[in-house]
C-alpha positions in Angstrom: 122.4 78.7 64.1 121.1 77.3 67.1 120.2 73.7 65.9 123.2 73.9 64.1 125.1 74.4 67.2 123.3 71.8 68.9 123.9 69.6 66.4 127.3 70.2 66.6 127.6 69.0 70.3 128.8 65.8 71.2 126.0 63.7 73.1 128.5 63.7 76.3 127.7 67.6 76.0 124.0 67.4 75.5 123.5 65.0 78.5 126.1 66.4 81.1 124.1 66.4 84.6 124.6 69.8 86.9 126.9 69.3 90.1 127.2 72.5 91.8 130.6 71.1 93.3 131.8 70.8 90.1 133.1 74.6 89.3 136.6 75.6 87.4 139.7 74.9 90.4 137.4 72.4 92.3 139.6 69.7 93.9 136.8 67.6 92.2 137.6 68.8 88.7 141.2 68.6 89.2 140.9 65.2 90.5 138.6 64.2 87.4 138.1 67.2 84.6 135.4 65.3 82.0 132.4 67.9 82.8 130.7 64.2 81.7 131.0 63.6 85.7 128.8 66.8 85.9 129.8 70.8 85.8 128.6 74.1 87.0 127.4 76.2 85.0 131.1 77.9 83.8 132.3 74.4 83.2 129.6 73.4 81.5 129.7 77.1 79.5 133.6 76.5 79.1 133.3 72.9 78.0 131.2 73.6 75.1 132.9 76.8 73.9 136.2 74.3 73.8 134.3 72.0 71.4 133.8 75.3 68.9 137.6 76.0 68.9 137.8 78.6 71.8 140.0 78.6 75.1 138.0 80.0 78.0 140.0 81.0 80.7 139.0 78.8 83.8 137.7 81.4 85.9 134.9 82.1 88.4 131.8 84.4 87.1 133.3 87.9 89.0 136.6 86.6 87.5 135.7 85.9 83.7 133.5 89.5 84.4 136.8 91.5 85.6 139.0 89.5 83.0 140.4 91.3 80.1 143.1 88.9 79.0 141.2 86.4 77.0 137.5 88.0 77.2 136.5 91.6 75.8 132.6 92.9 77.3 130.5 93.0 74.7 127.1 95.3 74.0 125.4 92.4 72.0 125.6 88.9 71.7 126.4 87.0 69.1 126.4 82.7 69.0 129.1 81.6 71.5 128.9 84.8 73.8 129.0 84.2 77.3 125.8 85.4 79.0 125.7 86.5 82.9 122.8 86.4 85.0 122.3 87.5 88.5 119.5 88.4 91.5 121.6 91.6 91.3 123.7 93.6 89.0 127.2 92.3 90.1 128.6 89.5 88.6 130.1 87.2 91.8 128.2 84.4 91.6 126.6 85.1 88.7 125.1 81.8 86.6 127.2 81.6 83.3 125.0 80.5 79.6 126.3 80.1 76.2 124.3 82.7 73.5 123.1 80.3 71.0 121.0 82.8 68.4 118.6 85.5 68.2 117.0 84.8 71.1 118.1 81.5 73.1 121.0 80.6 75.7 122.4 77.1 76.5 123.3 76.8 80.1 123.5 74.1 83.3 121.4 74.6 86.0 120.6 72.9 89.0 116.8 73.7 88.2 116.8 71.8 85.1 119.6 69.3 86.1 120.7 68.8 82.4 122.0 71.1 79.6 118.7 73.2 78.8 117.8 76.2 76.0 116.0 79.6 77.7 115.3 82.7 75.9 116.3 86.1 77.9 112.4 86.2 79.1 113.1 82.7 80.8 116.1 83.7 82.8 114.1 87.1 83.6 111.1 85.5 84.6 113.2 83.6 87.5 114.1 85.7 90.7 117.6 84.0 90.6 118.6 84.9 87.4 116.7 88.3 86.7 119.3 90.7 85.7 121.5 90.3 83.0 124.9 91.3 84.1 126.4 91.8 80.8 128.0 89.8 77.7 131.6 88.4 77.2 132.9 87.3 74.4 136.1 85.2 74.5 139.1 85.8 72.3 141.6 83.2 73.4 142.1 80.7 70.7 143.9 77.0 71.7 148.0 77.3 71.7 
């Protein structure tokens, strides 16, 4: 699945450069909204489930965590999950990836400054991004 979903990216998608400024409701997003001007993580995250068909809401990590609208919480992954990992177990602030298969997430990060693939080891292995807050899966389809 996952080269597949690579595959299935545009090249503005696999190239978009991390701008932490650049989060859903920034002035700077307003004022210019192609994540290919760089994203966050949840833009980033939200950009690419748009590609596949789906509508994130726009929201912050403690926001898209408390959200029941057009997310559900989900046990398990499955491709096109969102993934949230934290120092801690609370989801403000949390960094936002995309589950890609069995074992791998996509995400944006300032630490590798382009869209990059980690396995859940990665993420644990990393202070910063230790504990996995938990899965959301998001329901919202375009109008």
């Amino acid at each position: 699945m996952f080269e597949r979903l690579l595959e299935r990216l545009p090249a503005a998608l696999r190239t978009v450069p991390y701008a932490a400024s650049r989060f859903p409701g920034s002035p700077a997003v307003a004022a210019r909204p192609d994540p290919a001007a760089g994203a966050n993580c949840q833009l980033y995250a939200y950009a690419v489930l748009r590609h596949f068909g789906l509508a994130p809401p726009p929201l912050r990590s403690s926001e898209l965590w408390a959200d029941t609208r057009d997310t559900v919480r989900v046990p398990r992954p499955r491709p096109l999950d969102l993934l949230l990992f934290n120092a801690v177990d609370d989801a403000y602030g949390a960094h936002v990836g995309v589950w890609a298969d069995e074992d791998r997430v996509l995400h944006l990060c300032a630490e590798a400054g382009r869209p990059a693939v980690w396995t859940p080891a990665d993420f644990a292995a990393r202070e910063r991004y230790r504990v996995l807050v938990g899965v959301k899966r998001v329901t919202a389809r375009p109008a």
